[in-house]
C-alpha positions in Angstrom: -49.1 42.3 11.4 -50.6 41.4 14.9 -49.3 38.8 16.8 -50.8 35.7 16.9 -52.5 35.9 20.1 -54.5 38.6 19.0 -55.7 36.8 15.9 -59.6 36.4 15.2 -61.1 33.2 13.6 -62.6 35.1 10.3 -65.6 33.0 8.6 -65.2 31.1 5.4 -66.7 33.7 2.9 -64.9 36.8 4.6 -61.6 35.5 4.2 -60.6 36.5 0.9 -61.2 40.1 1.0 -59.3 39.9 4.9 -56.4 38.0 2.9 -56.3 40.8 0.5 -56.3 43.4 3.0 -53.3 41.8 4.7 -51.6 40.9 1.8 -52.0 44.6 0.5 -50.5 46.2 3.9 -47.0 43.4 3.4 -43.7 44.5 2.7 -41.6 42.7 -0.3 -39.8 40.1 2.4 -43.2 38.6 3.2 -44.5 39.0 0.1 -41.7 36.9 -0.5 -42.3 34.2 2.0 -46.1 34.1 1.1 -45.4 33.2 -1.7 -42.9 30.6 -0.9 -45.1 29.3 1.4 -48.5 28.9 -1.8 -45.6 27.4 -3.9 -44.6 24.9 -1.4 -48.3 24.1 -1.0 -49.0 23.4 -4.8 -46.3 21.3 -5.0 -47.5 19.4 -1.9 -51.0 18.9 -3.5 -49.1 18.3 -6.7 -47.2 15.6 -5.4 -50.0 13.9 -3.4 -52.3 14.0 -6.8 -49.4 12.1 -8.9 -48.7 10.1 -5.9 -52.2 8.7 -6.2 -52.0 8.7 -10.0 -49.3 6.7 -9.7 -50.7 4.1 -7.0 -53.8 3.7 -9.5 -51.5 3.3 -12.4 -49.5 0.5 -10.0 -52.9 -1.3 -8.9 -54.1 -1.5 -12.8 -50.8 -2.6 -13.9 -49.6 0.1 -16.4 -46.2 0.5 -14.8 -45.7 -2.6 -15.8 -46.0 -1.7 -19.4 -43.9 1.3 -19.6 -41.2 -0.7 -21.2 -43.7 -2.2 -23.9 -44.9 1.0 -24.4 -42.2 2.8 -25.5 -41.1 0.2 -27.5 -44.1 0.6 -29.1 -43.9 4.3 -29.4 -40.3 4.3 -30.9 -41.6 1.6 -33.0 -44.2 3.6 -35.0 -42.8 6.9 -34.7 -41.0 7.9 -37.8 -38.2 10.3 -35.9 -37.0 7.7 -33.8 -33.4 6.8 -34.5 -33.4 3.3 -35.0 -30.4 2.8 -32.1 -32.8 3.7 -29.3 -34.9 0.8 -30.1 
């Protein structure tokens, strides 16, 4: 891989096949941390989406209700041992 010094802005719709490329050319330890790194990245979008999900759920008031919910839930489902009520 060159070092970062010698790295070239690509343009938007030529990156894919240059990630490719590079990808193809990696050796199993950065294989490794590549993918590491994607995984830590989901979970980072992950966790900002269901941070806002949970902000709108707040603002509406449905955290709130959990409580009344599953009371509800175990209430009308016909598995639910009576104790957990």
């Amino acid at each position: 891989m060159k070092p970062a010094s010698q790295l070239v802005p690509v343009e938007l719709e030529k990156l894919k096949p240059v990630l490719h490329d590079k990808i193809e050319r990696m050796d199993g330890q950065h294989l490794v941390l590549v993918n590491r790194l994607l995984l830590q990245l989901e979970a980072e979008e992950l966790a900002e989406y269901l941070g806002e999900a949970f902000n709108k759920d707040h603002e509406q008031g449905l955290l709130r209700r959990i409580p009344e919910l599953v009371k509800q839930f175990r209430t009308g489902h016909r598995y639910c041992p009576a104790g957990l009520l």
